[in-house]
MARPALO-733320 format. One record per residue (C-alpha): z, x, y. Coordinates in Angstrom, 3 decimals. Each point is the difference from the previous one (the first is absolute). Example, Ala and Ser with C-alpha at 12.3 -4.5 7.8 and 13.67 -1.06 7.14 Angstrom:
BEGIN
        zz        xx        yy
     7.800    12.300    -4.500
    -0.660     1.370     3.440
This chain:
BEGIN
        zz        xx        yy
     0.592   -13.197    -0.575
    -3.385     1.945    -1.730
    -1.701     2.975     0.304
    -3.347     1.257    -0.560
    -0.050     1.842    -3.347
    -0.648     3.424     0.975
    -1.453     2.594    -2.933
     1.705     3.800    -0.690
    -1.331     2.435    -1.735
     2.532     2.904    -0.025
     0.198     3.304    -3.333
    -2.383    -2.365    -1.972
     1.430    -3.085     0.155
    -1.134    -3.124     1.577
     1.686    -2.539     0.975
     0.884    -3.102     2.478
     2.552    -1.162     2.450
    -0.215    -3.404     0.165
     2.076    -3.455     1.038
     2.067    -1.089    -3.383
    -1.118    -3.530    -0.762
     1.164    -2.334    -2.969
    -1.468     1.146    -3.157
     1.634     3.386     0.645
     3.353    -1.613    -0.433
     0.679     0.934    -3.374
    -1.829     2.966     0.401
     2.443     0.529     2.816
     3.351    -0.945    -2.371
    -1.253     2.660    -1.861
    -0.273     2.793     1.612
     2.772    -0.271     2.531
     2.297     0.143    -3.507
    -2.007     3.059    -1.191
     0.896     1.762     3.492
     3.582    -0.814     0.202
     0.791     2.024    -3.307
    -2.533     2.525     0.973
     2.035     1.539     3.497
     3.416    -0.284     1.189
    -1.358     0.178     3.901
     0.019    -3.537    -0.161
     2.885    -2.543     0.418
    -0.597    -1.971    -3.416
     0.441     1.485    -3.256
    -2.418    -1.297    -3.205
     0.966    -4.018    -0.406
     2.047    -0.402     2.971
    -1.088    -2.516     2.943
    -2.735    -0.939    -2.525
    -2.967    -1.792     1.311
    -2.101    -2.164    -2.500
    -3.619    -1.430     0.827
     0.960    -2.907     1.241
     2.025     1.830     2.415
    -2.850     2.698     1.169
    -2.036    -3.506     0.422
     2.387    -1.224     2.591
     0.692     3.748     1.777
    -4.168    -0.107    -0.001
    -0.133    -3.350     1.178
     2.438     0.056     3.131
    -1.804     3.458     0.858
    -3.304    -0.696     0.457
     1.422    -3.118     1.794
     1.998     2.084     2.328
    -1.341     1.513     2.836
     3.184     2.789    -0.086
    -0.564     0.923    -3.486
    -2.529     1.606    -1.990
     0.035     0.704    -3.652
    -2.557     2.246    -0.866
    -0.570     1.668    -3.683
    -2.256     3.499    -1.053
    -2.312    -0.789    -3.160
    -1.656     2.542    -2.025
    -2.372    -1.141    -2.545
     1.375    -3.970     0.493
     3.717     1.575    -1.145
     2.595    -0.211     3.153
     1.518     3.343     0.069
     1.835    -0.726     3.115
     0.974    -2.322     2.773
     1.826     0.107     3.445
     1.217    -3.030     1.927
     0.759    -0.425     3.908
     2.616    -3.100     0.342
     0.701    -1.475     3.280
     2.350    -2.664     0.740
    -0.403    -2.829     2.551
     3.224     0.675     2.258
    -1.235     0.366     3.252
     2.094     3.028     0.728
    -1.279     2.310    -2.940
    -3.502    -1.492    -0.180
    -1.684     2.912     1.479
     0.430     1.666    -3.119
    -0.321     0.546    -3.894
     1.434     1.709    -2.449
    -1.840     2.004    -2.762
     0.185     0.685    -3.038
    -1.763     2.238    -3.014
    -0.897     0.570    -2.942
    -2.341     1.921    -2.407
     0.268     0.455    -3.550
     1.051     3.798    -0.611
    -3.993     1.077    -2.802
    -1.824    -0.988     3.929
     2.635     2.415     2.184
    -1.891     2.214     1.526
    -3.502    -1.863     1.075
     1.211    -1.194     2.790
     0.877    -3.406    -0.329
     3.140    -0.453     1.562
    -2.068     1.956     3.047
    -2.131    -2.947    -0.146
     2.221    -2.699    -0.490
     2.109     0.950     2.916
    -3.258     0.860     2.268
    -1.403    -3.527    -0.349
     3.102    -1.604     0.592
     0.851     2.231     3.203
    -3.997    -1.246     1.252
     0.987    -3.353    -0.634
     2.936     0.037     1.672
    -1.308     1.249     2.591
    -2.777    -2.071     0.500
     2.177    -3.162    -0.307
     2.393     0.449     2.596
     2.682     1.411    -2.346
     2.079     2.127     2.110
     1.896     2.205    -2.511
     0.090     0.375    -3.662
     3.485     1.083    -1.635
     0.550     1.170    -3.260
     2.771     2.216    -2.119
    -0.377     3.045    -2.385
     2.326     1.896    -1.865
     0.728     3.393     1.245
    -1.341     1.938    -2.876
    -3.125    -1.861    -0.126
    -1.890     2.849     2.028
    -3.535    -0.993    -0.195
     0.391    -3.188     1.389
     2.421     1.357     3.099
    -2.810     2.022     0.739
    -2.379    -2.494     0.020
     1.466    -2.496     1.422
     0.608     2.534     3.021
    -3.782     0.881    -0.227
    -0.401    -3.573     0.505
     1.934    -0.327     3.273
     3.566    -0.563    -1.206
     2.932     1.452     1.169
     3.530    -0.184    -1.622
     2.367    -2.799     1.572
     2.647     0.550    -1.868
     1.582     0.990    -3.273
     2.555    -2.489    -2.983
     2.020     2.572    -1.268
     1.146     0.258    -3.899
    -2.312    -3.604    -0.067
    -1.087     0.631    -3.498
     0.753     1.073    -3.099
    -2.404     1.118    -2.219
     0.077     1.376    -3.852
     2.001     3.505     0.424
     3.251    -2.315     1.365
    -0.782     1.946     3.566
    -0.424    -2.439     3.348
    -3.089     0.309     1.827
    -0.788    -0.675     3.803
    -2.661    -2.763     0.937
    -1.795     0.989     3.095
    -1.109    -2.506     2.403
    -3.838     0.900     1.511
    -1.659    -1.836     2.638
    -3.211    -0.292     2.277
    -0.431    -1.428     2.659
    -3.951    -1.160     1.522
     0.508     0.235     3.849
């Protein structure tokens, strides 16, 4: 599904939230590479699950296609800086929801972006009959727990010792939802 591109214009810097479309793809290939090497909050490190153009084309593709999905991307200065997806599934049991995902790359922390990113998609689930978005952070990602509970979500429940990151330590992955009554 698409959006209307909405402008921001937050500590100097403008920029858009917008629905991905094709020629982003590379663009898209990119940057999610850049982001997985810059951040151990999320589940990929640099190279792995790699997704080329061809493969953003199809994720773009069945997204805008989808009424339970939306892909959207932030641009500044025609440069995506970060994206966030909402993926349904067409099971009738679990079709009143999505789950969400984010990402910004770590020079555009801070403007909020990800604040963005996960605002729109909240108003679009919302306004689409989407009864509950889900998504999962790691425990010592702080900023995002607290936004995400800004946002409406509440803890569900916690994967203990589910990752293990750089220092050889296990890490819990904490399982947020909200739910639009």
């Amino acid at each position: 599904m698409r959006v209307i591109p909405k402008e921001f214009y937050i500590l100097n810097l403008r920029y858009i939230v917008r629905s991905a479309i094709e020629k982003d793809a590379k663009n898209l290939s990119k940057v999610r590479l850049q982001i997985d090497g810059e951040t151990e909050y999320l589940d990929r490190e640099k190279g792995e699950a790699y997704i080329d153009e061809s493969g953003f084309k199809q994720i773009i593709k069945d997204d805008t296609e989808s009424i339970s999905n939306l892909f959207l991307v932030a641009e500044v200065n025609e440069r995506i800086v970060g994206f966030s997806r909402c993926e349904g599934n067409k099971l009738k049991r679990s079709s009143h929801k999505v789950e969400f995902g984010i990402c910004v790359l770590k020079e555009y922390w801070g403007y909020g972006i990800g604040k963005n990113l996960l605002k729109e998609s909240v108003h679009w689930a919302d306004s689409n009959g989407i009864k509950k978005i889900t998504l999962t952070v790691l425990e010592t990602n702080d900023k995002a727990i607290m936004l995400y509970e800004k946002s409406g979500f509440e803890v569900e429940g916690i994967l203990k010792k589910d990752k293990v990151l750089s220092d050889g330590n296990f890490y819990n992955t904490i399982l947020m939802g909200r739910f639009n009554k």
